[in-house]
C-alpha positions in Angstrom: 9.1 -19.7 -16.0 12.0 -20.5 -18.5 14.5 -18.0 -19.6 12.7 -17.1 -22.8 9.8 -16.1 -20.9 11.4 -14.1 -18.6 12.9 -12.0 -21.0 10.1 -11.7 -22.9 8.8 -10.5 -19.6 11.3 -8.2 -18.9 10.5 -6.6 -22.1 6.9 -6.1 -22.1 7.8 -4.6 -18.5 9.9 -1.7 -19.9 6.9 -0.8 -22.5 4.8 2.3 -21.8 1.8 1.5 -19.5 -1.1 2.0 -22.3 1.3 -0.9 -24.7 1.3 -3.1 -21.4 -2.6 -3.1 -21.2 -2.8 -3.7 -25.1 -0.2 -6.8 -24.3 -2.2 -8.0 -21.6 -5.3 -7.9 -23.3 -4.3 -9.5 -26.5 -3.0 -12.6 -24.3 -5.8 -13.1 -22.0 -7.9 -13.1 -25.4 -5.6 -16.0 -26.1 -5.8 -18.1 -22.8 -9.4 -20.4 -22.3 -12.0 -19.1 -20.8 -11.9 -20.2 -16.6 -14.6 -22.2 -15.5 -16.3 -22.1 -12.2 -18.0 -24.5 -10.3 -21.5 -23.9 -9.4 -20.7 -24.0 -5.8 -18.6 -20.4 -6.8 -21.4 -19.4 -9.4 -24.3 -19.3 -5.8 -21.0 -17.7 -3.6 -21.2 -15.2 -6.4 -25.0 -14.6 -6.4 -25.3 -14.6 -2.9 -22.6 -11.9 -2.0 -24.3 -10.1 -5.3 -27.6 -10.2 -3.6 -26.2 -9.1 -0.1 -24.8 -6.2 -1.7 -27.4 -4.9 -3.7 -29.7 -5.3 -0.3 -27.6 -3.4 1.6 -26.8 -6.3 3.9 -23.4 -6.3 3.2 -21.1 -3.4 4.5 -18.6 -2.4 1.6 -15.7 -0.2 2.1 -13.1 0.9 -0.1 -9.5 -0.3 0.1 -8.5 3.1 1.7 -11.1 3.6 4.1 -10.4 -0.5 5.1 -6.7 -0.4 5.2 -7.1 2.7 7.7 -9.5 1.1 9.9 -6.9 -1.7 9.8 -3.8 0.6 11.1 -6.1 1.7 13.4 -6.8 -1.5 15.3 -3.9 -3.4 14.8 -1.4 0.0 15.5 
């Protein structure tokens, strides 16, 4: 990143959180849109489809990260 950039960086930083999101917004509105391959658009439908039939196990971060401590100490 060049030096301009970082303290541009450095500034947006320091703003309030609700000014950061407004920031962050405004410049992914800027960036082009990311394209995906269709090998990621079937990953996509098929872990879609395995959650919404209940094959898939979903935890949340906390309950994983526990389970995690847990086994590896």
């Amino acid at each position: 990143m060049t030096s301009a950039a970082n303290k541009i960086l450095d500034g947006a930083l320091a703003l309030p959180e609700e000014a950061r999101e407004e920031l962050l917004t405004t410049l992914s509105a800027s960036l082009r849109p990311v394209e995906l391959s269709p090998a990621w658009h079937a990953e996509i439908a098929r872990r879609l489809a395995n959650i919404e039939s209940g094959e898939a196990v979903v935890l949340d971060a906390e309950t994983h990260f526990a389970e995690l401590r847990a086994k590896l100490g």
